[in-house]
Every structure is written in structure tokens, then in C-alpha cells.
C-alpha positions in Angstrom: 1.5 13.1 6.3 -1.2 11.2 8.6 -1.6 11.4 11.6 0.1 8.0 12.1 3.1 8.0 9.9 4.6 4.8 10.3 7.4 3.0 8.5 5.3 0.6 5.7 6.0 -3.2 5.9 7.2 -5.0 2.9 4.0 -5.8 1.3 2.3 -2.7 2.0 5.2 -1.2 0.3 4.2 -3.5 -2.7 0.9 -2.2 -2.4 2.0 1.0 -2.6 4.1 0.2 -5.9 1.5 -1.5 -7.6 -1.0 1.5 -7.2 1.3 3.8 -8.5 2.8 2.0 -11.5 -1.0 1.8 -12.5 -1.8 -1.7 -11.2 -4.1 -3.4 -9.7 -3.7 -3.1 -5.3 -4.0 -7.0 -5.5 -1.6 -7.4 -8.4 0.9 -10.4 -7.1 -1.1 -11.4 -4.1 -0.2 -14.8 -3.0 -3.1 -17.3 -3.2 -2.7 -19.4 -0.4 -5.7 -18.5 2.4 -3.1 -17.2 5.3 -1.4 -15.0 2.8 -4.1 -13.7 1.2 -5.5 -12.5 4.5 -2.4 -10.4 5.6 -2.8 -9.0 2.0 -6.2 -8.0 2.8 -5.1 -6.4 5.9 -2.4 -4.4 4.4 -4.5 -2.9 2.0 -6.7 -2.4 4.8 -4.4 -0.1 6.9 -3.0 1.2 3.6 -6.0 3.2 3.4 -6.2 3.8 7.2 -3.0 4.8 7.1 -3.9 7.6 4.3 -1.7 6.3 2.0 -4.7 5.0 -0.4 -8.2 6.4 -1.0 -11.1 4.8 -0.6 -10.8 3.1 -4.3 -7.4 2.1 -3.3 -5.8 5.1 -5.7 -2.5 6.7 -3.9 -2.7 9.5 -2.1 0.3 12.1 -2.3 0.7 11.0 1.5 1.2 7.5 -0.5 3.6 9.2 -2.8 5.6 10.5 0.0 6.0 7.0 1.8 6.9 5.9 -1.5 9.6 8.3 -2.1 10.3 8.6 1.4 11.2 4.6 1.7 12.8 3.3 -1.2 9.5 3.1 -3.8 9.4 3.7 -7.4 6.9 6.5 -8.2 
């Protein structure tokens, strides 16, 4: 894993789930502005994280967290 394994918040974990059943990292994203945001910024450290690539595909570091914390992959 990264260098910063972490224990993934709820909606990074729906990031995560999204990405690997194929859909879209945004699929489900609230639409109010504050929400949205925080989406943003879970995708965000998604990817600093390691768990996403730079086109927001899973990484098998993302595949572990999945597996690791209660994720469908």
C-alpha cells in the first residue's frame, strides 16, 4: 500500500465502489454546492492517496482498501 494507508471515509469508499463496478468516480454525487465540494475533495485524496490513477481508474492499492474495508470488487 501507499505510503499513507489510512482508513477511507464513507464517500471515498463510494468512490472506490463506483470505479470498480465500472462507473463513473462521480456516479451519485450529491448536487447541492457544499456536498458536491467534499465529493471533489474525496476524489481528490483518492488519488493522493494511491487508491485511483490519474484518470480516476483503481489502483490494486484501491483494490486492497476495497477488500480490505468492506467494498465490493
Amino acid at each position: 500500500m501507499s505510503k499513507r494507508a489510512k482508513k477511507p471515509t464513507s464517500v471515498q469508499l463510494r468512490i472506490l465502489r463506483n470505479r470498480a463496478a465500472g462507473l463513473p468516480a462521480d456516479y451519485g454525487r450529491p448536487f447541492t454546492r457544499s456536498h458536491a465540494a467534499g465529493w471533489g475533495s474525496s476524489e481528490f485524496s483518492c488519488r493522493r492517496a494511491g487508491w485511483l490513477d490519474r484518470e480516476s481508474n483503481l489502483t490494486p492499492e484501491g483494490r486492497t482498501i476495497l477488500e480490505t474495508h468492506g467494498g465490493a470488487v
